[in-house]
C-alpha positions in Angstrom: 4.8 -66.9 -60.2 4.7 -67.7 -56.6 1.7 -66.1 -55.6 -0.2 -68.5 -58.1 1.5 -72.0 -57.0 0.4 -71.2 -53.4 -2.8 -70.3 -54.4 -3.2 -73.7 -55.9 -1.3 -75.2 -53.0 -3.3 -73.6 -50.3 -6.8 -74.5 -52.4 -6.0 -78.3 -52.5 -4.4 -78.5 -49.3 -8.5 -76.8 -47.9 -9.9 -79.2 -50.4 -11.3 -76.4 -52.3 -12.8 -76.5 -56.3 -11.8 -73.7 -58.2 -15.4 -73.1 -58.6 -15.6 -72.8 -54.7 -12.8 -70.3 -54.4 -14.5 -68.7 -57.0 -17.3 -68.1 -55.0 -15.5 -67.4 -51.8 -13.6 -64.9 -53.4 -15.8 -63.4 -56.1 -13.2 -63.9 -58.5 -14.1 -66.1 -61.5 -13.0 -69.7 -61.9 -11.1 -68.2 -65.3 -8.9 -65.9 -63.7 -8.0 -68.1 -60.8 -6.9 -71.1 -63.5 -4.7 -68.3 -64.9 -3.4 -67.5 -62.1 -2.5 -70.6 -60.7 -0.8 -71.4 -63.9 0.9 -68.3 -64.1 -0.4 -66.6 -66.8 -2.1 -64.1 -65.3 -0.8 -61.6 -62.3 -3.7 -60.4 -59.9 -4.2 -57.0 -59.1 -4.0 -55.8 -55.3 -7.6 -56.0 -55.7 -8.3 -59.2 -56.3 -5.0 -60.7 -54.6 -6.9 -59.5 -51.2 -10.1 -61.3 -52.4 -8.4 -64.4 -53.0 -6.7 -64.4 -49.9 -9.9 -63.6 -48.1 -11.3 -66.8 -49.9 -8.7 -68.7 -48.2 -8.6 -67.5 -45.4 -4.7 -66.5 -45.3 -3.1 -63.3 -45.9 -1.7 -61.7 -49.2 1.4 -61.8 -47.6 1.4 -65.5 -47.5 0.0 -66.3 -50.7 3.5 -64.2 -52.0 6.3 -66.3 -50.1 5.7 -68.7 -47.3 7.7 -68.6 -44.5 8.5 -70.5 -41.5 7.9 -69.7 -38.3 10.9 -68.6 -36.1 11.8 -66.6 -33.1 13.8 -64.0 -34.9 13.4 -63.5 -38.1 15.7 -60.9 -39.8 14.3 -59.2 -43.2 16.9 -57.1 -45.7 15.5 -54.4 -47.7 16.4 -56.2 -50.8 14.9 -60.0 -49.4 11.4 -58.4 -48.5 8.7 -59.4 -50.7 7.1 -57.1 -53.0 3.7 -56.9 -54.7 3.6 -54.5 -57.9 0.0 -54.0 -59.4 1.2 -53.9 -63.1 -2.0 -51.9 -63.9 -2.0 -49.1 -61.3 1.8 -49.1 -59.9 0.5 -49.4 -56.5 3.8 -51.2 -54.4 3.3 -53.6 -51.5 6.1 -53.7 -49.8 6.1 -57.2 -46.4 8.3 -55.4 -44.1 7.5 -58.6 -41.4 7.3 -62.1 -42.0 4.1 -63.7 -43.7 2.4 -66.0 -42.0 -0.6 -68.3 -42.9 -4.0 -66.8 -41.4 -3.6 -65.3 -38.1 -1.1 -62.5 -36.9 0.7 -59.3 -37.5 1.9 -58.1 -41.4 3.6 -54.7 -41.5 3.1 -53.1 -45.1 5.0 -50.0 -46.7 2.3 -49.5 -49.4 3.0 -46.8 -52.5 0.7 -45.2 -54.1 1.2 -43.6 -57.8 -0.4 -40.1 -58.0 -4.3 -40.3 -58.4 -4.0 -44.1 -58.2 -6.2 -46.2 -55.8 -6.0 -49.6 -54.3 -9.3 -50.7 -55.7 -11.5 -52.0 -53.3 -10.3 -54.3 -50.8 -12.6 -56.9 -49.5 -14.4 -57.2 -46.1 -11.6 -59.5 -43.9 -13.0 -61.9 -41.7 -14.4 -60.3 -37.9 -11.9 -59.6 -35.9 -9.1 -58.5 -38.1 -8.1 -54.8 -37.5 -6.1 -52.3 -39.6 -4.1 -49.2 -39.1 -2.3 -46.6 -40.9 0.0 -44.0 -41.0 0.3 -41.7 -43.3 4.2 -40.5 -44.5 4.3 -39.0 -47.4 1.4 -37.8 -49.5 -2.8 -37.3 -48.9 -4.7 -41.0 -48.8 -8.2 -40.5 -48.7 -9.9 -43.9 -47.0 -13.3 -45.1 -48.2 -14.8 -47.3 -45.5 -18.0 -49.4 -45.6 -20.9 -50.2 -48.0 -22.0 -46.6 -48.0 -18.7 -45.4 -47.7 -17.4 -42.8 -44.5 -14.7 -40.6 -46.1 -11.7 -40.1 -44.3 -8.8 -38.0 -45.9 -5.1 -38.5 -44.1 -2.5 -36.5 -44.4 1.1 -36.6 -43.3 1.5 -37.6 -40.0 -2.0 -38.5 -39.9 -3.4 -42.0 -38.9 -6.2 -44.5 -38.3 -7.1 -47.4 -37.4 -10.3 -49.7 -37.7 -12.1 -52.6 -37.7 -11.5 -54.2 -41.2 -14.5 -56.3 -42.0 -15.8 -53.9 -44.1 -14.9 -53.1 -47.1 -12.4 -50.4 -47.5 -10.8 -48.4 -50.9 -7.2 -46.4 -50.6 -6.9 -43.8 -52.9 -3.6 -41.5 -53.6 -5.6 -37.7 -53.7 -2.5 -35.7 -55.2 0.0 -35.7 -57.7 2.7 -36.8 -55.9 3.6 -40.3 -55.2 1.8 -41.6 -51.8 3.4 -43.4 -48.7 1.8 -45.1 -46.4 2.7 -48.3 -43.2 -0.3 -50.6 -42.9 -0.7 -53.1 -39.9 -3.0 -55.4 -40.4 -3.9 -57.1 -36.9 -5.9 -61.1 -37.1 -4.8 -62.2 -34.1 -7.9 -62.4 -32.4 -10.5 -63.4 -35.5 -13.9 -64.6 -33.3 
């Protein structure tokens, strides 16, 4: 898989142990071996963790891509992330970059399925979302402020905290994401 050769790319290339990502990430040294080799496929969850532990994006730990000034993206060329134990779709509707810039997400959610909980990103990174289809409740912080979204509905927010996505019907959930690190301090 993709996702785990550039993991293992982008931890040699930073001169990283596994047991250092390990602890940057908080995902154990096991898991990452397997998913370096391919045995294993991260969920959502722990994709963001690992990505945060490198200090790249999850959209460029799924397909590096050059840099270009126009880069032109087919429905059926985008890359996307299925969490094979909740069904939650991740859908890169712009290019992936390494660490800093602009992703645009179409995320899915099952009905009554969450994210997990995403990891605090580095300061400076900011998200927002609209909601298109669905209800998305937003659990935000260490002590979590609730925020329930519906249709039409969106917010935006600083994203070094930690922050859950959860799908609150039983209908299928739609949602765009930008997630903004262009000016990490």
């Amino acid at each position: 898989m993709k996702f785990g050769i550039n993991v293992k790319r982008i931890r040699r290339k930073k001169n990283l142990t596994l047991e250092e990502l390990a602890d940057r990430s908080k995902v154990s040294r096991s898991m990452l071996s397997m998913i370096e080799r391919g045995e294993k496929n991260p969920t959502i969850q722990v994709a963001s963790q690992i990505a945060e532990g490198l200090e790249v994006t999850i959209s460029y730990l799924l397909g590096e891509q050059e840099k270009q000034e126009v880069i032109f993206i087919r429905e059926n060329e985008r890359l996307v992330y299925k969490d094979e134990t909740s069904g939650v779709e991740r859908h890169l509707l712009s290019p992936s970059f390494s660490g800093k810039g602009l992703e645009f997400i179409l995320h899915i959610l099952p009905p009554l399925q969450s994210t997990g909980t995403f990891p605090a990103h580095r300061k400076g990174v900011k998200e927002c979302i609209h909601v298109t289809h669905g209800k998305l409740q937003i659990e935000l912080g260490e002590q979590p402020k609730i925020f329930v979204l519906e249709k039409g509905d969106s917010i935006y927010f600083e994203a070094d905290l930690k922050h859950r996505l959860t799908n609150l019907v039983n209908e299928e959930c739609q949602f765009y994401l930008i997630i903004d690190s262009h000016q990490i301090v």
